[in-house]
Backbone as CSV, one residue per row, in Angstrom:
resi,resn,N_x,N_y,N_z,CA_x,CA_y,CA_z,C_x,C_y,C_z
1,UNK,145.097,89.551,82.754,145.421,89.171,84.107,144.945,90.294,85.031
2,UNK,144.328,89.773,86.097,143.571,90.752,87.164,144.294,90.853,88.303
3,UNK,145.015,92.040,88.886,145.957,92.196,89.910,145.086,92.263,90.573
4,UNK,145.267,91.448,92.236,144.636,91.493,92.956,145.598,91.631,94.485
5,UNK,144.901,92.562,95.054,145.401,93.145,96.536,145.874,92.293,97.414
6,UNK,147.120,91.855,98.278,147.090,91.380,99.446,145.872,91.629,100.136
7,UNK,145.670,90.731,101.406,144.245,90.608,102.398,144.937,91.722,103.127
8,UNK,146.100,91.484,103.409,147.258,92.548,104.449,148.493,92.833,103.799
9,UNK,148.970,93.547,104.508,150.575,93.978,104.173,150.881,93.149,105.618
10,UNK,152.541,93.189,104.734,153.596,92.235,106.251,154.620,92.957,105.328
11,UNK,154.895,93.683,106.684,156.256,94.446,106.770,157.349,94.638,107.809
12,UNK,158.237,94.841,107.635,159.274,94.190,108.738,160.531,93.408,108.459
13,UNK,161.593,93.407,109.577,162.551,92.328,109.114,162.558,91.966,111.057
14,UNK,162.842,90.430,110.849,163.225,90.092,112.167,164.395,88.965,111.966
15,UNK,165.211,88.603,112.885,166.700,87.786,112.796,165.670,87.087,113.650
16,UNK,166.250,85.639,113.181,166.123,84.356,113.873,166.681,83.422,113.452
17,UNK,166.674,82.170,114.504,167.962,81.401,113.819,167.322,79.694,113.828
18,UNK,168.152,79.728,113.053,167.126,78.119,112.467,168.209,76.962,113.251
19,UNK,166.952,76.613,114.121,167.663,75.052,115.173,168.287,74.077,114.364
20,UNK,168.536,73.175,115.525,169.287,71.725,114.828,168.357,70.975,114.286
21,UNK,167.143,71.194,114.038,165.917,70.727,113.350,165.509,71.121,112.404
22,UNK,166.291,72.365,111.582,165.835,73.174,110.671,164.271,73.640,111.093
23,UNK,164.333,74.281,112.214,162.994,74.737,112.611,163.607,76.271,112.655
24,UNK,162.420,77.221,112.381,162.266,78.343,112.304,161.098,79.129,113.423
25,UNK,160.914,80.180,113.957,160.128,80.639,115.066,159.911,81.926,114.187
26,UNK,158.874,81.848,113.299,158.003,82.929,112.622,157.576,83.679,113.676
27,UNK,157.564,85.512,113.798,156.494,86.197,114.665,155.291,86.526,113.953
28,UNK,154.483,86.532,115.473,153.155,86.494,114.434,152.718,87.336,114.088
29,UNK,153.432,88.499,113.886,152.927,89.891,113.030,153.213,88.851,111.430
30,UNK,154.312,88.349,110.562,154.224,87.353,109.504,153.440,86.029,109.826
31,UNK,153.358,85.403,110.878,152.706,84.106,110.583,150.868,84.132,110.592
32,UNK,150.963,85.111,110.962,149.252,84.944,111.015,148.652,85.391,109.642
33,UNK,149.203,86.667,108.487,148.659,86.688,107.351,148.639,85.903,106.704
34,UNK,149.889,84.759,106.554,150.366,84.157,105.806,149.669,82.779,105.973
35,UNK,149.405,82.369,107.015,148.273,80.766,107.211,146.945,80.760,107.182
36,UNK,146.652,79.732,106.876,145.089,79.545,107.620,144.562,79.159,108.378
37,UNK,143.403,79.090,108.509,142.982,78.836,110.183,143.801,77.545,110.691
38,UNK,143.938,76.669,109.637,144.803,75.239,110.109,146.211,75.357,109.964
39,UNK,146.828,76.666,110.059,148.227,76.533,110.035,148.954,76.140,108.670
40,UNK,148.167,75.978,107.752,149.160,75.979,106.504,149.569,76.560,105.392
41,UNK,150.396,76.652,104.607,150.917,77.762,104.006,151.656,77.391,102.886
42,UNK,152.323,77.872,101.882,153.135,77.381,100.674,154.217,78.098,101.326
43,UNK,155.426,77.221,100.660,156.975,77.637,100.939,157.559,76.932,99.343
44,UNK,158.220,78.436,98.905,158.109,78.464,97.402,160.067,79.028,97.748
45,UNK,160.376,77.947,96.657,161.802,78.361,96.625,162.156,79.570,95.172
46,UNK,162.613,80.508,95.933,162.436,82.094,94.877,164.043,82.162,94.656
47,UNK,164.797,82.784,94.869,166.632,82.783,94.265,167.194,81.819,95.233
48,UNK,168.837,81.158,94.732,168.752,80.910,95.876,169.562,81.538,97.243
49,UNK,169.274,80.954,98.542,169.314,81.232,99.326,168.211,81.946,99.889
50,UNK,166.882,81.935,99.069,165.717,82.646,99.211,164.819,82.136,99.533
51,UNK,163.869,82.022,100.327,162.291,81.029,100.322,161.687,81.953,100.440
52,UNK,160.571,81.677,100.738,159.188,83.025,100.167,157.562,81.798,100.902
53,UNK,157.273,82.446,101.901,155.861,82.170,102.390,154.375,82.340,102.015
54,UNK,153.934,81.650,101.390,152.489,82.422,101.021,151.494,81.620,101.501
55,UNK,150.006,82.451,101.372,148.897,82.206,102.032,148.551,81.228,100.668
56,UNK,148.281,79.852,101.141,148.080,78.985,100.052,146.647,79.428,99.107
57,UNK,145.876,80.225,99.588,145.049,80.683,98.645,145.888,81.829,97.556
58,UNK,146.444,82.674,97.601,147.520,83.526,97.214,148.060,83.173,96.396
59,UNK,148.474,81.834,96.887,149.537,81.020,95.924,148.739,80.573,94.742
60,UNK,147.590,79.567,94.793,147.146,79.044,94.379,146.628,79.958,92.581
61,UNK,146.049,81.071,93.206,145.712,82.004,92.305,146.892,82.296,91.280
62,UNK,148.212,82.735,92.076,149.716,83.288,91.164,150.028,82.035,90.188
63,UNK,149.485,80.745,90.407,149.734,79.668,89.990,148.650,79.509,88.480
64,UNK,147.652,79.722,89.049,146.914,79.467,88.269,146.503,80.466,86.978
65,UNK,146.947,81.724,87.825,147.229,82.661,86.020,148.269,82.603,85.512
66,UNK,149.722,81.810,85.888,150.435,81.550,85.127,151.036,80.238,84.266
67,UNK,149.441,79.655,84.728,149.145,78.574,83.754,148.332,78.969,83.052
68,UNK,146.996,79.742,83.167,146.188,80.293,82.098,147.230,81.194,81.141
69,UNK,148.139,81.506,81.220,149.198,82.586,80.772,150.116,81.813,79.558
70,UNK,150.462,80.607,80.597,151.173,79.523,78.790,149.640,78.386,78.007
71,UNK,149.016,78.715,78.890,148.125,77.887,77.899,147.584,78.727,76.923
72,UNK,147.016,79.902,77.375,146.837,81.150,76.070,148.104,81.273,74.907
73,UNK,149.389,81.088,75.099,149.918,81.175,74.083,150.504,79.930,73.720
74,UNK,149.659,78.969,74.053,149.684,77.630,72.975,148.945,77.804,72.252
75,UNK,147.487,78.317,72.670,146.262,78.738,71.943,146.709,79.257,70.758
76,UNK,147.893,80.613,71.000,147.711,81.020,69.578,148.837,80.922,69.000
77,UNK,149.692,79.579,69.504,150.514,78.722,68.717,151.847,79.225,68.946
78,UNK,152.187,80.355,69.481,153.007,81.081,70.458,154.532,80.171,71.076
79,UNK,153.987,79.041,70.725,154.799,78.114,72.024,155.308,76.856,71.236
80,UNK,154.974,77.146,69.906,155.437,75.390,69.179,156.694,75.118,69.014
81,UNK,157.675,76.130,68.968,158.927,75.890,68.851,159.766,75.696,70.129
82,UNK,158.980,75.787,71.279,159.407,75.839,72.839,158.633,74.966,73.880
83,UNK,158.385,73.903,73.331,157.665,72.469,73.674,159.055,72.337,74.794
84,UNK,160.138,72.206,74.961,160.531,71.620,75.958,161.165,72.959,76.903
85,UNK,160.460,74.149,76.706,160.233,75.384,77.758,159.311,75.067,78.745
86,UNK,158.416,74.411,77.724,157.044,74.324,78.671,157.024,73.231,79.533
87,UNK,157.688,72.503,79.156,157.914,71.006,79.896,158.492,71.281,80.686
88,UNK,159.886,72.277,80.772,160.821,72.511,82.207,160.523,73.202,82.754
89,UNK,159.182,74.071,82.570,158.230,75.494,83.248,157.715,74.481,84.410
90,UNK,156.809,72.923,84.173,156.228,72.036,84.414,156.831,71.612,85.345
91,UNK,157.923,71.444,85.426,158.735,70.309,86.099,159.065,71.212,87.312
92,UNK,159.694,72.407,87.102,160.207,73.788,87.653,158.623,73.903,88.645
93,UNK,157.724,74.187,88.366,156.827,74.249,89.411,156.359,73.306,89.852
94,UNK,156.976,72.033,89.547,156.405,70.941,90.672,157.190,70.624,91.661
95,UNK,158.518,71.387,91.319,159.576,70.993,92.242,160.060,72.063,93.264
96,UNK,159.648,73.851,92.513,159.886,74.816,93.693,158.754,75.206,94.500
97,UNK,157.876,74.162,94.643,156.993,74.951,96.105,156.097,73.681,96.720
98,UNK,155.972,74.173,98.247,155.355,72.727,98.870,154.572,73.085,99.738
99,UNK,153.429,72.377,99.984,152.482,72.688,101.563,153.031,72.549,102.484
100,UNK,152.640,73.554,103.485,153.841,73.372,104.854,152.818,73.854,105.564
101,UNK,152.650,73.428,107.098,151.772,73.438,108.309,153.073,73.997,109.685
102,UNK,152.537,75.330,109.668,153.357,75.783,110.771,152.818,75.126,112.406
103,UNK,153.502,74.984,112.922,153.777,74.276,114.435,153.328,75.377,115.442
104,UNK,153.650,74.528,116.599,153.094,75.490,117.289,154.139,76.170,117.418
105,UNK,153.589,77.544,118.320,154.272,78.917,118.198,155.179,79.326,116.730
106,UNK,153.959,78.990,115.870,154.456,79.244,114.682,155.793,78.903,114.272
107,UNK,156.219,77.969,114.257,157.560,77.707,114.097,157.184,76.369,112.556
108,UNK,157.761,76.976,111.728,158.294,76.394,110.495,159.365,75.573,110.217
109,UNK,159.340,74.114,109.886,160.388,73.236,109.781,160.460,73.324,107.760
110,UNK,161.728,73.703,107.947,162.005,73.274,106.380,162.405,72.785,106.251
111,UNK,161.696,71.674,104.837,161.638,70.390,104.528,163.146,70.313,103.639
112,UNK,163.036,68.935,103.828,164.580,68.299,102.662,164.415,69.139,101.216
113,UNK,165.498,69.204,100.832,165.151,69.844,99.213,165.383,71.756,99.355
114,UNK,164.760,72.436,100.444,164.380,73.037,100.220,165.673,73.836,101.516
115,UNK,166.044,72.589,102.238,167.381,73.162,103.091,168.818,73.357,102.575
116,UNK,168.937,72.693,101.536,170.142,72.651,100.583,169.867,73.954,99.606
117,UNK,168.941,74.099,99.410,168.596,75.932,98.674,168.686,76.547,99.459
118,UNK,168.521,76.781,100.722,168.499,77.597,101.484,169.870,78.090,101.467
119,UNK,170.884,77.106,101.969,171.873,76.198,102.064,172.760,77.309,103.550
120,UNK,171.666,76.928,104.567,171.917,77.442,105.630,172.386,76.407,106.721
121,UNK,173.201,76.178,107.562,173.613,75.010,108.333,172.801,75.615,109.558
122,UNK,171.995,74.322,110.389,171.703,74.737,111.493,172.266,75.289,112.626
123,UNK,171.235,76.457,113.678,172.229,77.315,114.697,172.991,78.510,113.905
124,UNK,172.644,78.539,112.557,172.690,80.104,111.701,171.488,80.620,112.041
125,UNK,171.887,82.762,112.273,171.048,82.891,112.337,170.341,83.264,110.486
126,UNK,169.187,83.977,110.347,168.508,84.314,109.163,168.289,85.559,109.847
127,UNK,167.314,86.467,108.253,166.698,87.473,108.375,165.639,87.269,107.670
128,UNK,164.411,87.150,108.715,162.922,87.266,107.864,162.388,88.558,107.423
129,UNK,162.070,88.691,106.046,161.544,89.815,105.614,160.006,89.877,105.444
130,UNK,159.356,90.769,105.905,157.885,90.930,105.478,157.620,91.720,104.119
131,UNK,157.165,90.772,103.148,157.098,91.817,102.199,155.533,91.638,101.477
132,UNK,155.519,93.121,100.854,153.624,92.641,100.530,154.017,91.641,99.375
């Protein structure tokens, strides 16, 4: 596995508080590393009460060596007794992370599913963390 550098660091904490819409107002010292030119981004549910933003290229990569990662140790048979590990590994990443298109003035609506993890009631505030 090849560690590879953030494009940037995002560092920082800022309080903000999530509307009666479950909308969020990202600053754009975090929203601009984290999207692409079209505003979209992965929102990956990490502990709970946790979500986690990434640059969907970012993501895509963390994803994809940790599927090259259980498929290598099917390869060397590593995994035969844990057939239904791999199945709930499967299921587990189809269900903690989603494409999300930030709004204008960067403002992030989080989706169903992912507000009950949060499990923040709207008009709370939060604390966004920048982390590399």
């Amino acid at each position: 596995m090849t560690l590879v550098p953030p494009q940037s660091f995002i560092t920082g904490e800022f309080k903000r508080v999530i509307d009666e819409r479950f909308r969020i107002s990202l600053p754009p010292e975090l929203a601009e590393p984290i999207t692409d030119d079209a505003g979209d981004a992965i929102l990956v549910k990490e502990q709970a009460g946790c979500l986690s933003l990434w640059r969907a290229a970012d993501w895509q990569r963390r994803l994809d060596e940790g599927v090259l990662l259980i498929r290598q140790k099917i390869q060397l048979g590593r995994m035969e007794q844990r057939w239904s590990d791999v199945q709930r590994f499967g299921r587990l990443l189809s269900t903690r992370s989603r494409a999300v298109k930030l709004a204008q003035r960067s403002r992030l609506v989080i989706p169903e599913g992912f507000r009950e993890f949060l499990d923040v009631p709207p008009e709370s505030e939060v604390m966004l963390i920048g982390a590399v």
